[in-house]
C-alpha positions as CSV (number, residue, x, y, z in Angstrom):
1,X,45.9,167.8,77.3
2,X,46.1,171.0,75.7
3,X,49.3,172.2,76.9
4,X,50.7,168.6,76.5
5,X,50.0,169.2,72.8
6,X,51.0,173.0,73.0
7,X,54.7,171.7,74.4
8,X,55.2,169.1,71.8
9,X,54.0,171.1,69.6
10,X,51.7,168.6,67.7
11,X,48.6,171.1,67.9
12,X,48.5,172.5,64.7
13,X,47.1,168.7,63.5
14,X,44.4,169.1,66.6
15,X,43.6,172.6,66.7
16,X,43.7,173.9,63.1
17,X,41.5,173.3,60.2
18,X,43.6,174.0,57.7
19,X,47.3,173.3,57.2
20,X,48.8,176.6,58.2
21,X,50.5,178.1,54.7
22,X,53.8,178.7,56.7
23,X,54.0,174.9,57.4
24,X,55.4,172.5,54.3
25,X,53.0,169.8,53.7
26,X,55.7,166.9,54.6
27,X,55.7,168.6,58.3
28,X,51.9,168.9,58.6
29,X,51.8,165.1,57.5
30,X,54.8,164.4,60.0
31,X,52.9,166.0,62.9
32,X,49.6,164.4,62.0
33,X,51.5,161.1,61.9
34,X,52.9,161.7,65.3
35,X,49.5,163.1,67.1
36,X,48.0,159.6,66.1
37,X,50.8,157.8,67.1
38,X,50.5,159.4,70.6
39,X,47.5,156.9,71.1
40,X,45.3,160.0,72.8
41,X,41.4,159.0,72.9
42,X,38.8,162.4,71.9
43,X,35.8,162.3,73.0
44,X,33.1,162.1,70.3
45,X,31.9,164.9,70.6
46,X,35.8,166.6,70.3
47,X,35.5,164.2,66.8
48,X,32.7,165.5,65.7
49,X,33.5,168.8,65.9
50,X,36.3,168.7,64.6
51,X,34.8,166.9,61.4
52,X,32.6,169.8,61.0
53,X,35.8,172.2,61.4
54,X,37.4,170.2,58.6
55,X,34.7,171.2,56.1
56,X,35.5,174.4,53.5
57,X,33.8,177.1,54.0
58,X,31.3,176.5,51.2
59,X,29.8,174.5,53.8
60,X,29.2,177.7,56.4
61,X,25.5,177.1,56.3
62,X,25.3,173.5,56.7
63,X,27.6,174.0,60.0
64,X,25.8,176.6,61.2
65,X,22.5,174.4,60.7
66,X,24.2,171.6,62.1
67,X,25.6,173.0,66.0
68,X,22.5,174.5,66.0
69,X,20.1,172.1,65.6
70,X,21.7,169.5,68.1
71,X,20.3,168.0,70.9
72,X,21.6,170.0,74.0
73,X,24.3,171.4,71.9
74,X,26.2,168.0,72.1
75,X,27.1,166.7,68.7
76,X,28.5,163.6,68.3
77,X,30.3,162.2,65.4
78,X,28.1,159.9,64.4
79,X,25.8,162.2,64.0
80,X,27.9,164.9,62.2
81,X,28.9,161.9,59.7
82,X,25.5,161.0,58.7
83,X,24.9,164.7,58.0
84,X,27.7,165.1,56.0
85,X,27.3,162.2,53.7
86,X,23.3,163.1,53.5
87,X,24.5,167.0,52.3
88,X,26.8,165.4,50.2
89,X,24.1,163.9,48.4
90,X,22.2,165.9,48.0
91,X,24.6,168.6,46.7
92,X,25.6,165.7,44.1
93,X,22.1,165.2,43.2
94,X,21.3,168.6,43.0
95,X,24.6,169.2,40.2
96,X,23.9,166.6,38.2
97,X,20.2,167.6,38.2
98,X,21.4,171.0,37.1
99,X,23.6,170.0,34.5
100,X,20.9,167.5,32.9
101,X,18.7,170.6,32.0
């Protein structure tokens, strides 16, 4: 699959985590438009990590925290969601908390 991708060249949308600078955004949002139009399946696991790949990198630590505390080094999506939304709270609470003193 990844040579499929490599030939069409539609794996900057899979592959990166970040638009790459020398791209214009219309292109990146032409090939992500195409890649999902290609009606490929990932794996959960693929989804998940590429969720966590997605995040800044003000979020090293909770990525780090996350692979490594997985069962069996699988981590699913679902899992990597709930994470995300719970750090996200917490970082929310912990700014306004911050701000109120």
């Amino acid at each position: 699959m990844k040579d499929l991708l490599f030939v069409k060249k539609m794996h900057f949308p899979v592959f990166a985590a970040q638009k790459p600078e020398s791209m214009s955004g219309e292109k990146w949002d032409f090939k992500r438009q195409q890649m999902s139009g290609m009606g490929i399946k990932f794996e959960d696991e693929i989804l998940g990590l590429l969720l966590l790949n997605s995040l800044p990198e003000s979020w090293e630590n909770f990525k780090v925290s996350i692979t490594n505390s997985t069962p069996d080094g699988v981590v699913s999506l679902q899992m990597v969601k709930g994470s995300v939304l719970n750090e996200e709270m917490r970082r929310k609470a912990q700014g306004s908390s911050s701000q109120s003193k």
